[in-house]
N, C-alpha and C positions, 0 to 999 in steps of 0.2 A: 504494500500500500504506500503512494506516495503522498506528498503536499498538494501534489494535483490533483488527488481522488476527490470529486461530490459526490460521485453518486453513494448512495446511500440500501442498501440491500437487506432487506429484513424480514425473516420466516414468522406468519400467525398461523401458530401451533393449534387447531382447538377442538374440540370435543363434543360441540350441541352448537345448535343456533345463535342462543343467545352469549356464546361465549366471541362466534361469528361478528356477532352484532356489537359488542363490546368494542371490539377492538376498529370494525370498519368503521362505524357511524361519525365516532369525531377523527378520526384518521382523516374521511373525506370532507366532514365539513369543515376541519381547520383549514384545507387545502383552498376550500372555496372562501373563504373568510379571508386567507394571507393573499389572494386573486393567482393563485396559482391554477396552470393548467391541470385540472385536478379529471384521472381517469378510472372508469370500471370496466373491469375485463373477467368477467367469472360467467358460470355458467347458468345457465336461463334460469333455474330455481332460485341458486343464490343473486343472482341481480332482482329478482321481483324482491326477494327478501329484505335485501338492505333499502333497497329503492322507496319501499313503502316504507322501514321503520323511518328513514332520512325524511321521509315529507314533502320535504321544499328540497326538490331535487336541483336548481337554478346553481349553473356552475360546473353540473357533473356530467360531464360524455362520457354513456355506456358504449362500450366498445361490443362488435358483432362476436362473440367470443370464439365462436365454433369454427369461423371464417379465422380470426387473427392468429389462434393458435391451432392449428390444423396442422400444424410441425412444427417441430424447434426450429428448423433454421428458415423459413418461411417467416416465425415469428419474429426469429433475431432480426432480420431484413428489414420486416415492417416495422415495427419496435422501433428501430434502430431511427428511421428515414423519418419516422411520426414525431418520436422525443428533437430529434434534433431541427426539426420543421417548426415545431412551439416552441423552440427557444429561439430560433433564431428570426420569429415573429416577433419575439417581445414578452413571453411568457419569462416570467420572473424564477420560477422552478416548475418542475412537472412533478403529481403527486401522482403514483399508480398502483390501484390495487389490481392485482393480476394474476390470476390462477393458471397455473400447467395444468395439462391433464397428470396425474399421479396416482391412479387405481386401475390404468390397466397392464398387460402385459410386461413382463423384464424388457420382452424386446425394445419396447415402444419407450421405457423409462428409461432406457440408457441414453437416449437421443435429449430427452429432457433434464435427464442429469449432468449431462455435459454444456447444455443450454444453461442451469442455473450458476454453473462453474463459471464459465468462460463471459456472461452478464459482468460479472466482477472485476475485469478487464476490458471487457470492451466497449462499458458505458461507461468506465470510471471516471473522465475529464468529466461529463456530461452532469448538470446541477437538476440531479434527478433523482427523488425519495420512493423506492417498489415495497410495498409490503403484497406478502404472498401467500394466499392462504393454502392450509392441508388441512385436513379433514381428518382427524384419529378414529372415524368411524370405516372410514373405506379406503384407507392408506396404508400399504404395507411396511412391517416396522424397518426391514431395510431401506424401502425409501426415505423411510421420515430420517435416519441414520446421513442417510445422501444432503438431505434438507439442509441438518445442520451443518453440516462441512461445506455447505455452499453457500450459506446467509452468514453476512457478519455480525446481523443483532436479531434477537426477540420480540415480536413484537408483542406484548401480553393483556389477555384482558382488564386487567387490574390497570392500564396505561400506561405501563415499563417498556423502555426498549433499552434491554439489556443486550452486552454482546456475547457472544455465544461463542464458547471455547474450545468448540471442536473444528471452529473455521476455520478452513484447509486451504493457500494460496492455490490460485486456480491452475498455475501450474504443475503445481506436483500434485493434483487432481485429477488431473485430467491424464496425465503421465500414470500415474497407479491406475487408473483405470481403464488405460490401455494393455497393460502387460497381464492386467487380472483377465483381461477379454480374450484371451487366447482360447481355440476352441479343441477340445478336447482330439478332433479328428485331426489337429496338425501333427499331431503325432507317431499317427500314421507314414506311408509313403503317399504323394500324393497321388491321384487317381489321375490329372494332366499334369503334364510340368512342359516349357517349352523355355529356350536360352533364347532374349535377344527378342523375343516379336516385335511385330509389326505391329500397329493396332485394328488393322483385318487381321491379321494371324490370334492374334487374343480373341478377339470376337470367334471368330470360327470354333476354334478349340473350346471354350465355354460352352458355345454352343451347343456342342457334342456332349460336354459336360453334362449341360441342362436335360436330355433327354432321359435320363436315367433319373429324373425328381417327377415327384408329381407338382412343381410349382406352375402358378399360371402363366401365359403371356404375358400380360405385364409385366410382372415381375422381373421375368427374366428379362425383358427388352432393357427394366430400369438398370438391369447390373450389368449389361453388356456395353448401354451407355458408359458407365461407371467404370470399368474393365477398360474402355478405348481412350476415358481423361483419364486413369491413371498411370497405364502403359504409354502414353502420350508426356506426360509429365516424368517419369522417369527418363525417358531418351531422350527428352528436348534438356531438362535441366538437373541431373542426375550423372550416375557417371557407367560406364559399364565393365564388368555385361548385367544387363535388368533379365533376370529369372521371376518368369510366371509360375506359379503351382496352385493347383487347385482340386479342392476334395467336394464329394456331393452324398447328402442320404435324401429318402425320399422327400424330405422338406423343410430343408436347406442345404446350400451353396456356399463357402468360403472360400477366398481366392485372395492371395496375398501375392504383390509383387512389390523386389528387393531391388535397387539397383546401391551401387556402392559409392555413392557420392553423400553430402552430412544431412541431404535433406535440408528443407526450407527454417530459414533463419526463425522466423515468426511461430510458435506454438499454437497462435491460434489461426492459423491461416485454413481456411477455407470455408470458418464459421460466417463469414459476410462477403458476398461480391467486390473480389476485387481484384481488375485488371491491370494492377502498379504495380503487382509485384509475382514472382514466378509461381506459377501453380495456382493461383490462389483462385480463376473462374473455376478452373477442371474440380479443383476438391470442394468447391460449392456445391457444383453440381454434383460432384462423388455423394458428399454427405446429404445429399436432398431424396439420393436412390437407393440407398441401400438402409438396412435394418442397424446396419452398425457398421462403423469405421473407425477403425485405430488408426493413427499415427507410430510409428516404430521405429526413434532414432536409437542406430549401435553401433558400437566399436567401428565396426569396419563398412557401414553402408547404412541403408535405409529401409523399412519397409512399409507399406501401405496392406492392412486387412479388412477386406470387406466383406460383408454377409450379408445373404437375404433370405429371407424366412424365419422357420421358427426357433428360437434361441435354441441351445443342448439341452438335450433333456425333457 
């Protein structure tokens, strides 16, 4: 955390409604009192909720929820382009209450989890307060685990914002849960492996891969995209030789490729659009298509893991 950090990132832990209500109610109308750009982003239950206990709603733009966070990096995008758009109109600070989704799938919560990491970095210049609600009624207790190592305060119904002592720099966050994400079948020999492709020759080879899943079309078109920007980004800015390998059971795909150069300077590169710096559109669009993607800087080179389908297990 530097001198530069505003933004401000804060987990409401809660348990019932009205513990809910506690904590949003003057959360959002101090916001609208200070004339800050003051936001609601939860889901349709919970905005009728708070909306009616609030009353005089004047001040507060409910966000389409289902629309804004319909992926982490979709959201970081908008997120990102929206906070910085109200401030650089005149908005004084932006206040946001903002729910991820967090009660379905591991798969789907890794994407999220790395979303609440990498927030902590890439909104940090930006003079902007998030409190985020979880739900201890339909949240698994490893993610709430996740929560805190990703928020740096509390938000509490009592009116405390306490900081929270398990928060984790979102570096060595996002690093530990890269190396944890290893899937069991790399352990195997791989089922393709090719030295050097092309990114038709990647494509094809997957390809072939993919027939042996019961995954749908989609699916597979989104990792084949994902397969062609990363095998792409190895050879252009990487060093060689780039080794593809890849393993498949009926419903999932992981394909990790290595090339021997130190990998992109930036840790969070390809959490948001950006064509300044090397790699950085392809692994947007990487993490947009696949169910999970590590980063993998080592010793001696690089590697890129990605998966679609359903996690191990």
């Amino acid at each position: 955390m530097t001198d530069a950090r505003r933004f401000r990132h804060e987990a409401a832990i809660y348990r019932s409604d009205d513990e809910l209500l506690a904590v949003a109610v003057p959360f959002l109308r101090e916001g609208v009192q200070a004339g800050e750009a003051t936001l609601l982003g939860v889901d349709e239950r919970e905005q009728r909720l708070i909306l009616e206990a609030l009353g005089d709603t004047d001040g507060i733009t409910p966000l389409a929820w289902g629309e804004v966070y319909a992926s982490p990096y979709a959201a970081l995008e908008w997120n990102h382009r929206t906070l910085n758009d109200l401030l650089a109109n005149g908005a004084p600070r932006v206040r946001v209450l903002g729910a991820v989704p967090s009660h379905g799938t591991a798969a789907t919560w890794d994407g999220w989890a790395r979303y609440e990491a990498a927030v902590n970095h890439l909104y940090g210049p930006l003079d902007v307060w998030s409190v985020c609600p979880y739900d201890t009624r339909r949240t698994a207790d490893d993610v709430l685990a996740d929560v805190e190592r990703t928020h740096t305060h509390l938000a509490a119904p009592d009116g405390g914002h306490v900081p929270i002592p398990a928060y984790t720099d979102p570096v060595a966050f996002l690093t530990e849960r890269a190396r944890q994400a290893a899937d069991p079948l790399e352990a195997e020999a791989p089922h393709v492996a090719e030295r050097d492709p092309t990114p038709g020759e990647a494509r094809r080879t997957i390809t072939a891969l993919a027939k042996a899943t019961f995954l749908d079309a989609a699916t597979v078109e989104r990792l084949l995209l994902a397969v062609s920007e990363v095998v792409t980004n190895a050879t252009v800015h990487g060093a060689p030789p780039v080794d593809l390998r890849g393993w498949a059971t009926d419903d999932r795909i992981v394909v990790t490729v290595r090339d021997h150069g130190p990998g992109p300077d930036d840790p969070f590169v390809g959490f948001l659009p950006r064509r300044d710096q090397p790699g950085g559109l392809g692994l947007w669009i990487t993490n947009q298509a696949c169910s999970r993607v590590a980063l993998l800087p080592e010793p001696e080179g690089f590697t890129v893991r990605i998966t679609v389908g359903a996690p191990p297990g």
